[in-house]
TORTORDO-591933 format. One line per 3 residues: number of its first residue (from 1); for each residue x, y, z of N, C-alpha, C. Coordinates in steps of 0.2 Angstrom, whole numbers. Example, Ala and Ser with C-alpha at 12.3 -4.5 7.8 and 13.67 -1.06 7.14 Angstrom:
2
1	66,-28,39,62,-22,39,66,-16,39 | 64,-11,35,68,-5,36,64,0,39
This chain:
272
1	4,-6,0,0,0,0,4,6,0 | 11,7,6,15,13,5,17,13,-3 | 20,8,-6,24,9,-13,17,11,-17
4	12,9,-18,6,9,-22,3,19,-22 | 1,21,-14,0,27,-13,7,32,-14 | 13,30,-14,18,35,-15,18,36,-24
7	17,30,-27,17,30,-35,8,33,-38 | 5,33,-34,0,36,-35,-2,44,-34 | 5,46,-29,6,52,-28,8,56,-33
10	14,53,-36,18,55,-41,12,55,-47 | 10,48,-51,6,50,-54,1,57,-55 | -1,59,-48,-8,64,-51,-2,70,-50
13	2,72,-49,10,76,-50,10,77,-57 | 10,74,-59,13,72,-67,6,75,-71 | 1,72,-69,-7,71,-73,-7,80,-72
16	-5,82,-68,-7,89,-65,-2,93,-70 | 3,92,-72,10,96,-72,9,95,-81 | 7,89,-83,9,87,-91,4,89,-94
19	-2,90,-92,-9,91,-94,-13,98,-93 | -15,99,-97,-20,104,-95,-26,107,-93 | -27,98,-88,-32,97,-84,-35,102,-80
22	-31,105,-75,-33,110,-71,-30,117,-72 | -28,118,-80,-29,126,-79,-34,128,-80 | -41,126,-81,-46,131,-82,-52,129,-76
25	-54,134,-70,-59,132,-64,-63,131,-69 | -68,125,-64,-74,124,-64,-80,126,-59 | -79,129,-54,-82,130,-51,-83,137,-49
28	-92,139,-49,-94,146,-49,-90,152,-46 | -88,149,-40,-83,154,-34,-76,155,-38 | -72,149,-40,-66,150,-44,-67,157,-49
31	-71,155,-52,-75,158,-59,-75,166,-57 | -80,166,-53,-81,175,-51,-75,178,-48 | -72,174,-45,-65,178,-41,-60,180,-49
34	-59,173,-54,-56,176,-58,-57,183,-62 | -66,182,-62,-67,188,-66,-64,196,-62 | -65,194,-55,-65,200,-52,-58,200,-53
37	-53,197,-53,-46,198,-54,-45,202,-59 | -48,201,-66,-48,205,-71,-48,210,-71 | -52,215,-66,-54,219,-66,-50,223,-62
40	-43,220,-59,-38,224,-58,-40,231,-52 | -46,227,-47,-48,230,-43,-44,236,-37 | -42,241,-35,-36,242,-28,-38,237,-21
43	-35,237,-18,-36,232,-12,-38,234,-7 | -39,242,-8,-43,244,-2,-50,245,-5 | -53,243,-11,-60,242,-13,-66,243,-8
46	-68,244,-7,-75,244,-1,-80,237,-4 | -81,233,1,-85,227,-3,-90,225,2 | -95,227,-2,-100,224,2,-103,218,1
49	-104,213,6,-107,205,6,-112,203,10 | -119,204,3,-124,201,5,-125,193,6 | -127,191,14,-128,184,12,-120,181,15
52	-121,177,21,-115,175,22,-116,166,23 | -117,163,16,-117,156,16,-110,156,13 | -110,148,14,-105,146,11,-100,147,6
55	-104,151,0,-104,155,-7,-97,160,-7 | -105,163,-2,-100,171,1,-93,168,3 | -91,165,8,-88,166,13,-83,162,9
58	-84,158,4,-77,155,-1,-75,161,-5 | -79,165,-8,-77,170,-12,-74,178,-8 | -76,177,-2,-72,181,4,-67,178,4
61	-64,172,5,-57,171,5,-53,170,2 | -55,171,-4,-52,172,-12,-48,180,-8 | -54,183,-8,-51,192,-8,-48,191,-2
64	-48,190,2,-44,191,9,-36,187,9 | -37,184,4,-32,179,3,-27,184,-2 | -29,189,-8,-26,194,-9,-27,198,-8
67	-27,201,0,-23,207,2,-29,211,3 | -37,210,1,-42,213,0,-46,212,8 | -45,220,10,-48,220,19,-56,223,21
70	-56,228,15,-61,230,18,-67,229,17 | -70,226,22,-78,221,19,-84,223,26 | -89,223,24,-95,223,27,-99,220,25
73	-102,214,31,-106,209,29,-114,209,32 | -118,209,28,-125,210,29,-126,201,28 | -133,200,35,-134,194,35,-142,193,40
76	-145,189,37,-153,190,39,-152,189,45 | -148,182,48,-146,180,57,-141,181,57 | -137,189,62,-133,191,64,-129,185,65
79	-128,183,69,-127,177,76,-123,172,70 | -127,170,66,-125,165,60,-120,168,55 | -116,173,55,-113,176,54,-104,180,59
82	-105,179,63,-101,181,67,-92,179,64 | -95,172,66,-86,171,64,-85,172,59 | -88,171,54,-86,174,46,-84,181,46
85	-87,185,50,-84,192,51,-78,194,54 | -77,189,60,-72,191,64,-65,187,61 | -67,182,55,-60,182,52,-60,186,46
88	-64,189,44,-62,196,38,-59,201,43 | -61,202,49,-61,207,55,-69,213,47 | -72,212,48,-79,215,45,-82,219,49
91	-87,223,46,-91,225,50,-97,222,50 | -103,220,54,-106,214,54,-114,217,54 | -118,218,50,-125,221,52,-131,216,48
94	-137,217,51,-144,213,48,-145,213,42 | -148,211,38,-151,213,33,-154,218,33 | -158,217,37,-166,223,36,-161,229,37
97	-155,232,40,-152,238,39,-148,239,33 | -149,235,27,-146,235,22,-149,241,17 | -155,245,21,-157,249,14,-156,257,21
100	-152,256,26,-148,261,29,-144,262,28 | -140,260,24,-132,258,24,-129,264,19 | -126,269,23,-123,274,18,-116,278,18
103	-111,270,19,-105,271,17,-102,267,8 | -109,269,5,-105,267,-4,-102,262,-2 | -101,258,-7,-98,253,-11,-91,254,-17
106	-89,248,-16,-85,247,-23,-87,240,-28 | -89,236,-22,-90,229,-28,-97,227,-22 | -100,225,-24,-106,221,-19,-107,215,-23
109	-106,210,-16,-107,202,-19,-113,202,-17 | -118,197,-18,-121,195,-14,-125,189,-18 | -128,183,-11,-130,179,-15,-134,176,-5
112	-141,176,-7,-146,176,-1,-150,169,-3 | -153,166,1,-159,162,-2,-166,165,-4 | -165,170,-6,-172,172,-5,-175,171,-12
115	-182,170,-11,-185,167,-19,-187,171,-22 | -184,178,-21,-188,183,-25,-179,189,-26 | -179,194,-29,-174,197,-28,-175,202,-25
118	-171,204,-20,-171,208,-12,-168,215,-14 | -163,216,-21,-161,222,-22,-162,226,-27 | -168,229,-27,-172,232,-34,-169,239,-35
121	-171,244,-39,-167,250,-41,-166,257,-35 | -171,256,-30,-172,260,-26,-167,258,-21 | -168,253,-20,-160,250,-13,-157,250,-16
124	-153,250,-21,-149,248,-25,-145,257,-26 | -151,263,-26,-148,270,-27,-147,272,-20 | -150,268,-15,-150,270,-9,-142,270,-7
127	-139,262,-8,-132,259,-7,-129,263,-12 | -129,266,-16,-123,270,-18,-123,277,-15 | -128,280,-10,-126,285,-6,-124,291,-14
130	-128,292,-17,-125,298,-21,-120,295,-27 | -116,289,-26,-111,291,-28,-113,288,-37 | -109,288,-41,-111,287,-48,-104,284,-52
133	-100,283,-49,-93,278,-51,-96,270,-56 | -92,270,-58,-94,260,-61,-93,257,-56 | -97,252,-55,-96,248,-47,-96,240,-49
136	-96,237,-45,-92,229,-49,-100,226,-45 | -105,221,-49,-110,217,-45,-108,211,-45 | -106,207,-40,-106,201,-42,-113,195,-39
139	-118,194,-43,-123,189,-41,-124,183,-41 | -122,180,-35,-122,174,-34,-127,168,-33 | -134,173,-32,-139,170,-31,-144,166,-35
142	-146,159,-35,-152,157,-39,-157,157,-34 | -162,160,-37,-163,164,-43,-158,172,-40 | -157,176,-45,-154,179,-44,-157,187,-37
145	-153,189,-35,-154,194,-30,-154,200,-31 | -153,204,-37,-153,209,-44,-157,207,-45 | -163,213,-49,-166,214,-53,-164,220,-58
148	-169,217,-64,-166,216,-70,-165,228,-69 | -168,228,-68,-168,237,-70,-162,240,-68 | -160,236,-61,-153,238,-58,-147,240,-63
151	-148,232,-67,-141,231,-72,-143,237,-77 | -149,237,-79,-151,241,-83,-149,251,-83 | -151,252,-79,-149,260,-75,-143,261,-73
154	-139,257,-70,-134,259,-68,-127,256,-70 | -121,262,-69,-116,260,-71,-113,253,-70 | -111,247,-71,-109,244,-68,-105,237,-69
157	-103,233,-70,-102,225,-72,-104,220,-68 | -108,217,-72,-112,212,-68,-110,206,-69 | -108,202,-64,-104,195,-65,-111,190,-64
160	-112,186,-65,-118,182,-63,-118,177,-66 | -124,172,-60,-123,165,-59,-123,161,-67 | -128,163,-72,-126,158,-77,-123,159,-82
163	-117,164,-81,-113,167,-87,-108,162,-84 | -106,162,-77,-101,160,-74,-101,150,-75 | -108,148,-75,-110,142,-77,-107,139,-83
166	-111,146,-89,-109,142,-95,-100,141,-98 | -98,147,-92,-88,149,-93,-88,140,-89 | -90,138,-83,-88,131,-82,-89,125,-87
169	-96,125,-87,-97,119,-94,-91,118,-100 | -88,125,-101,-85,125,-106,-77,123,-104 | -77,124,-99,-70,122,-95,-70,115,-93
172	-75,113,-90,-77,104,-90,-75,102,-95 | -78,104,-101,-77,101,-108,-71,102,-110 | -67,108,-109,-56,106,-111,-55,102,-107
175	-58,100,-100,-54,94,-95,-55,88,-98 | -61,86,-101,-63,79,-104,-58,78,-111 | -57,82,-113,-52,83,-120,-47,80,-115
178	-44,83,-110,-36,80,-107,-37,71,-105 | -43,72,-104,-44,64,-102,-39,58,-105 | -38,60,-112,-34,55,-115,-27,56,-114
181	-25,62,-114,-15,63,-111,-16,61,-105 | -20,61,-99,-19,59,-94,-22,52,-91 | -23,49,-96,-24,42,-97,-17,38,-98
184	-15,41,-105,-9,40,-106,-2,41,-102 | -3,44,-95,4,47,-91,-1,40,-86 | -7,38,-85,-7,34,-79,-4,26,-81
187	-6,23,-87,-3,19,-90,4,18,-89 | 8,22,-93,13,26,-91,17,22,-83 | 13,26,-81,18,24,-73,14,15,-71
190	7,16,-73,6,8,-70,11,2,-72 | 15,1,-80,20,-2,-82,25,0,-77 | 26,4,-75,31,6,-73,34,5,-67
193	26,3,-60,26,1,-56,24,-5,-57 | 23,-12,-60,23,-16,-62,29,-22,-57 | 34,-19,-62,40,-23,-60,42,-20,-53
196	40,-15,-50,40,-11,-42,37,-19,-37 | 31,-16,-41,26,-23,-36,28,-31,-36 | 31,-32,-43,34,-39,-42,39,-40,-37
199	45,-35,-37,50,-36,-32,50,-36,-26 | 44,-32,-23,41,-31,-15,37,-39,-16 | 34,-42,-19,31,-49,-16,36,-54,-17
202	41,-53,-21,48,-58,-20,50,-54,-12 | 52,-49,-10,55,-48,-5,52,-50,0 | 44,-49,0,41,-52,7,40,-59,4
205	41,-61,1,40,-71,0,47,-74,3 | 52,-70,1,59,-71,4,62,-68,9 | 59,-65,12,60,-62,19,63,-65,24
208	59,-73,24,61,-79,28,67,-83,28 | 68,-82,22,74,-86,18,81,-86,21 | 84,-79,24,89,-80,30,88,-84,34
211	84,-83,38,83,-84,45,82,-92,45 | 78,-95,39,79,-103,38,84,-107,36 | 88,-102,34,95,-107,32,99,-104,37
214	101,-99,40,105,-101,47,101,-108,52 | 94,-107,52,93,-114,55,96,-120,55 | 96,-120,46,99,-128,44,104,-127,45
217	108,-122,44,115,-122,46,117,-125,52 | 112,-120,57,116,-122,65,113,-131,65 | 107,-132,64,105,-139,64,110,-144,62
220	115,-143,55,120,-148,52,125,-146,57 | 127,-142,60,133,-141,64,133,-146,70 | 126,-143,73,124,-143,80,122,-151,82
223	118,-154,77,112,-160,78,115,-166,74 | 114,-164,67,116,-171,61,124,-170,62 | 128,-167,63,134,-169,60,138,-166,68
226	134,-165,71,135,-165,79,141,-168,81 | 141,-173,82,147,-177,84,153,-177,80 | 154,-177,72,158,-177,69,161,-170,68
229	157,-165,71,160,-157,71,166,-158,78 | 164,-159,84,165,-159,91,172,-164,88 | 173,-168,85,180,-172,83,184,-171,80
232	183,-161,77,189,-160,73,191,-157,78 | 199,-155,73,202,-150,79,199,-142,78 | 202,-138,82,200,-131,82,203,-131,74
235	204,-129,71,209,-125,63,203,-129,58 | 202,-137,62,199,-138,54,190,-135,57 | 189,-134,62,182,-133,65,181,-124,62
238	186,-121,62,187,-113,59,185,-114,52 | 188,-119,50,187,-121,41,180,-121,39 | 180,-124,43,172,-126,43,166,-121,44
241	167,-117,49,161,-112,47,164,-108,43 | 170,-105,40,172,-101,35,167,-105,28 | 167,-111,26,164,-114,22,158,-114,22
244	154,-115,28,148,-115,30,145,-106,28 | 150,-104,32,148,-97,31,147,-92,23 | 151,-96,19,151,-95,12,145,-97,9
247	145,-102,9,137,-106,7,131,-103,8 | 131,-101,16,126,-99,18,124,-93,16 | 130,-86,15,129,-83,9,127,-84,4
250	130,-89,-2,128,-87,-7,120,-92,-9 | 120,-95,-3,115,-99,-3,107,-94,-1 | 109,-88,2,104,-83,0,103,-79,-4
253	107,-76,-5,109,-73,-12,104,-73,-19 | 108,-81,-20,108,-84,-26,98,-83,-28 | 96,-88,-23,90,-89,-25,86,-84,-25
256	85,-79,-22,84,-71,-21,83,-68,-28 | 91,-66,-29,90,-64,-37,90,-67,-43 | 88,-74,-41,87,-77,-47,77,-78,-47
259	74,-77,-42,67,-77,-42,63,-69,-42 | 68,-64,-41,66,-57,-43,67,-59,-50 | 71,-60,-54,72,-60,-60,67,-62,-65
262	66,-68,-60,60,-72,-64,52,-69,-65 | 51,-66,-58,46,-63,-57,45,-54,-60 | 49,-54,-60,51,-46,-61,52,-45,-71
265	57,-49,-73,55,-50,-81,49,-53,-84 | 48,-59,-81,45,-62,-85,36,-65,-82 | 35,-61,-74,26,-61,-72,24,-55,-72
268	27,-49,-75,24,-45,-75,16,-43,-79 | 16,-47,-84,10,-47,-86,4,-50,-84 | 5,-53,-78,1,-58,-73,-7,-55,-71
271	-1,-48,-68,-4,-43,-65,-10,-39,-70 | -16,-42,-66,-24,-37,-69,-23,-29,-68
């Protein structure tokens, strides 16, 4: 299992590095952070996030991950939001104070479950507080949380749920294209690890093989040939395990590398 999971390691190493499997995200959250990269945002942006689900709080750590701090997060249960504030260090307020809110924006996420869209053109000129800049929306919401007139009146770039959809479908579908070069690199290693796995069940098959022939050894010494050992003198009894002791090596040796070889050139095809 160690040799099997380290060449497994290697493997998805390779599949990652040789292919162009994963340069294109698949997922919503990757998808909208790269957009907002694009857009070459400054880092003290003012960001306001509606909605602190899972959504939000991966695509919150996208920007706080580059250097992006300043954030206020609106959320319908205070309470259910706290630690997500307290590791952006955020400012933390209700929903329902979201159409009081009149420190401007620079990008506003948001993405709520609500079945209807919560941010129409009135709350929407309310959160700009005057101001008339282009402002970045990114909607995460299905259905969405913008209404349509929002996009329509005002300046802005609207990132949303199923543009960023269709950008992954089309990304899936480069990954299934690599399916064949990394098919090709897994094959690749599996021959390669073949003759690995053969050598490791010769090693543990023969594992035993010392420990057994010192047995015989001491046995011919000690029991069968007992008495006629105890009758030589010292010089020729030295001879004698210098001989012993020779055999006894190559009598490990030999069989070792002669059933690696066997097993290793010629069963490797064995293996399913």
């Amino acid at each position: 299992m160690r040799l099997m999971m380290d060449n497994l390691v290697r493997t998805a190493k390779e599949v990652y590095t040789r292919t162009r499997i994963s340069r294109n995200p698949v997922s919503v959250v990757s998808l909208a952070y790269r957009k907002l990269k694009e857009l070459k945002l400054p880092e003290d942006s003012r960001i306001l996030i509606v909605g602190a689900g899972e959504t939000n709080q991966n695509v919150a750590k996208y920007l706080k991950k580059h250097k992006f701090s300043n954030f206020t997060i609106f959320n319908r249960t205070v309470a259910n939001a706290e630690a997500f504030a307290a590791e952006l260090d955020a400012e933390l307020l209700p929903l329902s104070a979201l159409g009081d809110y009149n420190k401007g924006f620079d990008v506003l996420i948001t993405c709520t479950g609500a079945t209807d869209a919560i941010i129409d053109e009135n709350l929407y000129a309310r959160l700009l507080n005057g101001e008339t800049d282009h402002k970045v929306v990114v909607d995460l919401a299905i259905p969405t949380d913008i209404t349509a007139d929002v996009i329509e009146k005002f300046p802005l770039t609207y990132i949303e749920v199923d543009s960023l959809q269709a950008i992954a479908a089309r990304n899936l579908q480069e990954r299934y294209t690599e399916l064949v070069h990394a098919d090709q690199i897994v094959e690749e290693h599996i021959q390669a690890f073949l003759p690995v796995l053969h050598q490791r069940r010769v090693e543990l098959a023969m594992r035993e093989v010392p420990q057994k022939v010192k047995e015989i050894k001491y046995l011919a010494l000690n029991e069968v040939f007992g008495h006629e050992v105890r009758s030589l003198d010292q010089e020729a009894r030295d001879v004698l395990e210098k001989v012993m002791a020779y055999v006894e090596k190559k009598y490990i040796k030999v069989p070792m590398v002669m059933a690696k070889d066997i097993l290793v050139n010629q069963g490797s095809n064995e293996i399913n």
